[in-house]
Structures are given as structure tokens and as C-alpha cells.
DRENPA-3360 file (N, C-alpha, C; in nm, 2 decimals, always signed):
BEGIN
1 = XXXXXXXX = +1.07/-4.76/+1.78/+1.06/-4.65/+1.87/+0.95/-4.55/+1.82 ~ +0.84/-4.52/+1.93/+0.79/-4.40/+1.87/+0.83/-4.27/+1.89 ~ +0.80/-4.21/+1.80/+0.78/-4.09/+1.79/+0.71/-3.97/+1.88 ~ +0.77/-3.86/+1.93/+0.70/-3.81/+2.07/+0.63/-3.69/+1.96 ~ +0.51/-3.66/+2.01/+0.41/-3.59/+1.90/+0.43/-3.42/+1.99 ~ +0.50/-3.39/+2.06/+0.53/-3.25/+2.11/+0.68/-3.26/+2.20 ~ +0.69/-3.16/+2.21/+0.79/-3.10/+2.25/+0.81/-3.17/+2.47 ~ +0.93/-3.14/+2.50/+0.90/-3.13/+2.66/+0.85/-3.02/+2.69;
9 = XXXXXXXX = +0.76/-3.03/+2.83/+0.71/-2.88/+2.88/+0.78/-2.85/+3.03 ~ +0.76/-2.73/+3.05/+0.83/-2.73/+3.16/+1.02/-2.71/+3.13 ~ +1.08/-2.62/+3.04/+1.19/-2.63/+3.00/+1.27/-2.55/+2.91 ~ +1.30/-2.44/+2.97/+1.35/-2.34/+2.92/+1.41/-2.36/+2.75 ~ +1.37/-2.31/+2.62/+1.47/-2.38/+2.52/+1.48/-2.24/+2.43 ~ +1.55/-2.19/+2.32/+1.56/-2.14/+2.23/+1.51/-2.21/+2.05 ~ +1.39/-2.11/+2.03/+1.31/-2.19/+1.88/+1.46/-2.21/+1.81 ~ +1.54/-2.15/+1.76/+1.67/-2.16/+1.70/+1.77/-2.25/+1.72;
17 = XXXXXXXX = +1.78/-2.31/+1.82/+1.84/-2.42/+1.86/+1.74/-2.60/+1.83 ~ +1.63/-2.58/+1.82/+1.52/-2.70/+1.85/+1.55/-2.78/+1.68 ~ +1.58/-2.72/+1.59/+1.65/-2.78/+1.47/+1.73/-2.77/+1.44 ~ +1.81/-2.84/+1.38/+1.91/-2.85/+1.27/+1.92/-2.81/+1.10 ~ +1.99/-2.77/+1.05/+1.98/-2.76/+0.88/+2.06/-2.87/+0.86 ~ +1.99/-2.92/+0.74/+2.03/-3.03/+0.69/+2.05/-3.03/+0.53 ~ +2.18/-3.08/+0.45/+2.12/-3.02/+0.32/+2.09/-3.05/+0.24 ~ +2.01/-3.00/+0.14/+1.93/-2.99/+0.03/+1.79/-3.13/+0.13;
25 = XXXXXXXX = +1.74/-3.05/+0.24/+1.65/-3.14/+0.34/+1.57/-2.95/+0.38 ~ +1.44/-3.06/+0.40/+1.36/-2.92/+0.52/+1.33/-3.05/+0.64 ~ +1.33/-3.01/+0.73/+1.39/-3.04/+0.89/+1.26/-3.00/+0.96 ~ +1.17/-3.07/+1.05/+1.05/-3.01/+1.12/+1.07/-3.09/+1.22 ~ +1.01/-3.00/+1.36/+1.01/-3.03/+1.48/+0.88/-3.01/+1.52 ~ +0.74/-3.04/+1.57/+0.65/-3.03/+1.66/+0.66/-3.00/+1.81 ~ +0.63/-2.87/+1.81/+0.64/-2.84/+1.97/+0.56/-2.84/+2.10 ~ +0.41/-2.81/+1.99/+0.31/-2.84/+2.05/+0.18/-2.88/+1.96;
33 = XXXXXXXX = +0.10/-3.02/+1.99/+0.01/-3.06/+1.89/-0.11/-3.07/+1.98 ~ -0.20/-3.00/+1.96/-0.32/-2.96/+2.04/-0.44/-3.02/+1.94 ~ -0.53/-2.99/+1.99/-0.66/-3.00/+1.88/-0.69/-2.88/+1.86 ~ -0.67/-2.77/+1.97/-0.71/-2.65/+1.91/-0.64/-2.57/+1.80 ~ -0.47/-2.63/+1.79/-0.37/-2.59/+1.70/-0.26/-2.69/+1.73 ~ -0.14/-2.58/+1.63/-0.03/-2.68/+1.64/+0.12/-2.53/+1.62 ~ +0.20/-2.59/+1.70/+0.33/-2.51/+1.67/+0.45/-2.56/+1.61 ~ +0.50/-2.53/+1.53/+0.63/-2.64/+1.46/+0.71/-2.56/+1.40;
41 = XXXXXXXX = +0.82/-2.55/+1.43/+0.97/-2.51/+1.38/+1.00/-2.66/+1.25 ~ +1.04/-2.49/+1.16/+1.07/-2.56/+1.07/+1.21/-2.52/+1.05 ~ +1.33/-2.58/+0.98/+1.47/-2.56/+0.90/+1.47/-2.59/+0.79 ~ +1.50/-2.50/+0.66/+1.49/-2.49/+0.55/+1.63/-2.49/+0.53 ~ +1.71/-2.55/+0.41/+1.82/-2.61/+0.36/+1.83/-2.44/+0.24 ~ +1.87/-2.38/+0.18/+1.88/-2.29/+0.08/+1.83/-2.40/-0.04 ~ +1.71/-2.33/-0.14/+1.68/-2.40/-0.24/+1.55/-2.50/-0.23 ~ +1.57/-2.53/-0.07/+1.41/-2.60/-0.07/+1.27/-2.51/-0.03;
49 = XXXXXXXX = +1.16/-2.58/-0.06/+1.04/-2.53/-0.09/+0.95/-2.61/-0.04 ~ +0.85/-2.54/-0.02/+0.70/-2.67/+0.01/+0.58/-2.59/-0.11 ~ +0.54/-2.61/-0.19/+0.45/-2.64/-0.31/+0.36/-2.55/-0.27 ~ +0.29/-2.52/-0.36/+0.17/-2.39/-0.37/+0.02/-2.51/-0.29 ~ -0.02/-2.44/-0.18/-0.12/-2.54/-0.13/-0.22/-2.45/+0.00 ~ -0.30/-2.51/+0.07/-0.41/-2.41/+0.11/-0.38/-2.54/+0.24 ~ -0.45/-2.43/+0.33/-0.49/-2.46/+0.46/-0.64/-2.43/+0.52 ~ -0.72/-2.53/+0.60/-0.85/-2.46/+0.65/-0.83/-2.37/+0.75;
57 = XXXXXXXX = -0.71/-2.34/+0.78/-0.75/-2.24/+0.89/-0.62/-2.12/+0.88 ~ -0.62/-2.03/+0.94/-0.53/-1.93/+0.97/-0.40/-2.00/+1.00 ~ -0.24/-1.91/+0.99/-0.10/-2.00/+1.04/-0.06/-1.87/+0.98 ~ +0.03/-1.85/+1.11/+0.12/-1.76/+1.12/+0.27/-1.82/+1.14 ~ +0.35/-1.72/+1.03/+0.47/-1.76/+0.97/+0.62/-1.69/+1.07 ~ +0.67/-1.70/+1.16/+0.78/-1.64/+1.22/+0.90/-1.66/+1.16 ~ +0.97/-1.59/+1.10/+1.10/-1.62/+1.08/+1.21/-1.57/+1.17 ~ +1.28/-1.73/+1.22/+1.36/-1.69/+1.32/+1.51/-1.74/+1.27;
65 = XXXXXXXX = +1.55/-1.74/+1.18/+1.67/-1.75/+1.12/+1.67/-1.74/+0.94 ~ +1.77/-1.65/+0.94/+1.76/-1.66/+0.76/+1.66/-1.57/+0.71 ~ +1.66/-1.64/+0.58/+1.55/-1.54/+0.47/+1.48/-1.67/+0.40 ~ +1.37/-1.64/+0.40/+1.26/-1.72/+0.29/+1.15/-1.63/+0.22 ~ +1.09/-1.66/+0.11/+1.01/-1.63/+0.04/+0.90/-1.69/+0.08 ~ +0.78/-1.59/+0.11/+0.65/-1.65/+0.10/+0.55/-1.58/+0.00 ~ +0.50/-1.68/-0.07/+0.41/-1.64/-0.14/+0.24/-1.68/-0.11 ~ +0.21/-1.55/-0.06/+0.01/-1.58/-0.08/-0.03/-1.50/-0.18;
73 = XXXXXXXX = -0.13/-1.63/-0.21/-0.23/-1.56/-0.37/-0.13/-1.54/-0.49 ~ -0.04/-1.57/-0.48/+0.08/-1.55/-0.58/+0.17/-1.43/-0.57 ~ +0.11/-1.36/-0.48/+0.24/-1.23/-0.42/+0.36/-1.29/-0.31 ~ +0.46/-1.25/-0.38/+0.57/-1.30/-0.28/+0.62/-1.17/-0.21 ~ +0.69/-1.21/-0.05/+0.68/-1.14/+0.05/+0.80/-1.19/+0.09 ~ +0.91/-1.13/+0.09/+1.05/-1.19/+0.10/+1.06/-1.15/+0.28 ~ +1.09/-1.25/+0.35/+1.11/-1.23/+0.54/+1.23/-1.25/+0.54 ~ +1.27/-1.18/+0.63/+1.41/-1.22/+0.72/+1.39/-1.25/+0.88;
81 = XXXXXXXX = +1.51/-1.27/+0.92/+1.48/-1.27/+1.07/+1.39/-1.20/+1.17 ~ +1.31/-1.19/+1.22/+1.21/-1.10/+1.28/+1.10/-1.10/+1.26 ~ +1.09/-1.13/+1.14/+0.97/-1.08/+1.07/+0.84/-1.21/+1.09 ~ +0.73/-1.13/+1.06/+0.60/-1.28/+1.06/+0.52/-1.22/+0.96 ~ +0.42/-1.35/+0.93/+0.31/-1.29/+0.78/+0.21/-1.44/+0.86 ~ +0.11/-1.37/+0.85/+0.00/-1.44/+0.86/-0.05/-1.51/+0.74 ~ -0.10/-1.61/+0.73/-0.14/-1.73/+0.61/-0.28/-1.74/+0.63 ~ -0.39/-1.67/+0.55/-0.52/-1.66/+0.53/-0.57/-1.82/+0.52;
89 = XXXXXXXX = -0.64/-1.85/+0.55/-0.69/-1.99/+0.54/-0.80/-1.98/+0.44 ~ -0.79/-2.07/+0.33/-0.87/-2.13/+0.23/-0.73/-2.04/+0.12 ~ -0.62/-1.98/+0.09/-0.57/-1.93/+0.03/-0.43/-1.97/-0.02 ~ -0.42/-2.03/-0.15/-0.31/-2.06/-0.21/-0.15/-1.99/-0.12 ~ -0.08/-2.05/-0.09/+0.04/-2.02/-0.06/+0.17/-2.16/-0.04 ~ +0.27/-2.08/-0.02/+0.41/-2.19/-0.09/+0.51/-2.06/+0.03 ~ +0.60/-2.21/+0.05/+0.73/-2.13/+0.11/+0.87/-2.18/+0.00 ~ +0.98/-2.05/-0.03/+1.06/-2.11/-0.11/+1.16/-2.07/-0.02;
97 = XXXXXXXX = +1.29/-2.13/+0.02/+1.41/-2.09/+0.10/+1.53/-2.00/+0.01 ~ +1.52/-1.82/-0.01/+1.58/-1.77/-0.12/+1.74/-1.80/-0.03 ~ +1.76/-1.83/+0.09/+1.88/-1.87/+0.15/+1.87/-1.96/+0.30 ~ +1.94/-2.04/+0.33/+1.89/-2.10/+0.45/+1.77/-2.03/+0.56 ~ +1.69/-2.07/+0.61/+1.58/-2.03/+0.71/+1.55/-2.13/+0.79 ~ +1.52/-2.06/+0.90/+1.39/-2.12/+1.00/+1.30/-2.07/+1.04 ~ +1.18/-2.10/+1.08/+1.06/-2.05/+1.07/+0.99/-2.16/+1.21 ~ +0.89/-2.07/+1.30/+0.82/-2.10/+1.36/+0.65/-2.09/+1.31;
105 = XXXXXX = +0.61/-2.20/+1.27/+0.47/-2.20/+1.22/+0.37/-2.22/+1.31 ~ +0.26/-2.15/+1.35/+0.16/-2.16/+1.45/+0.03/-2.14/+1.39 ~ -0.05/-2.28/+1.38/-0.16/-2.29/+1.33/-0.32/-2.30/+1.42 ~ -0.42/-2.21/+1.40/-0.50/-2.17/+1.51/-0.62/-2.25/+1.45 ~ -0.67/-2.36/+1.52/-0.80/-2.42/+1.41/-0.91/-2.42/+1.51 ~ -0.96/-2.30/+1.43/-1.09/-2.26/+1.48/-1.14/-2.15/+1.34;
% end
């Protein structure tokens, strides 16, 4: 079976509902995969992480459940619910989960 590369359109939903936590797992959903960008909800387990790494373009970080640590350039920026941090492109950054999170990631490539 393949895999559907976005979301349905046309359909009322809540980012917070579109994943599950799963544990000691990070959980991603694609909601919209464009060429000009991409949107993806992520669920972070408490304790997981994605690695110190760079992007060519701009991505902005939504946290819409929980707390996570982000670190750009090696400064960390602790979010909770509400909160967003933009991700400089060409610049070292890492997400760590200091307690369960989700996050809506929106990447602009241009």
C-alpha cells in the first residue's frame, strides 16, 4: 500500500489530534508537500531528539502540545505550548523533547 504524501484537503481537523505519541518513538505526519514548501506535525515521545543538523532554507517551529527544547547555533530555547521559533537556514539546530511535545514544522523553500 502506498503511502499518501499529504494530508486530505477540504476538511475541517485539529494539528493536535493529526498524531499520536508513541513511546520512546517521534511520530510525523505530512500535511502538505508542495515544491514551494512542506508542513508536518510532529509527536515527540519525552526523551527523544533529532540531532544537531542544518537546513537550506528557513522552518518555522509551532509548538502545539507540551515542551521541547530547541537549540540554534547551540543556544537552547525552551517552548511550550503557543510558542514558535523560526530555524535560520544554513544553521546548526537539534530538537530535544525536555517532556512529551508536538510541534507543527513549516518549511518555506525559496
Amino acid at each position: 500500500m502506498m503511502e499518501k504524501k499529504e494530508f486530505d484537503k477540504a476538511l475541517v481537523f485539529q494539528f493536535e489530534e493529526l498524531v499520536d505519541y508513541s513511546t520512546d518513538a517521534i511520530i510525523s505526519r505530512t500535511i502538505l508537500n508542495k515544491q514551494t514548501g512542506t508542513v508536518t506535525i510532529f509527536a515527540f515521545d519525552k526523551g527523544q531528539s533529532l540531532s544537531e543538523h542544518t537546513a537550506p532554507f528557513d522552518a518555522m517551529v509551532q509548538v502545539i502540545d507540551g515542551e521541547g527544547i530547541v537549540s540554534i547555533a547551540g543556544k537552547e530555547l525552551s517552548l511550550i505550548k503557543g510558542q514558535s521559533v523560526i530555524l535560520p537556514a544554513n544553521i546548526p539546530h537539534a530538537l530535544n523533547a525536555s517532556e512529551r511535545f508536538k510541534m507543527v514544522l513549516t518549511m518555506i523553500r525559496s
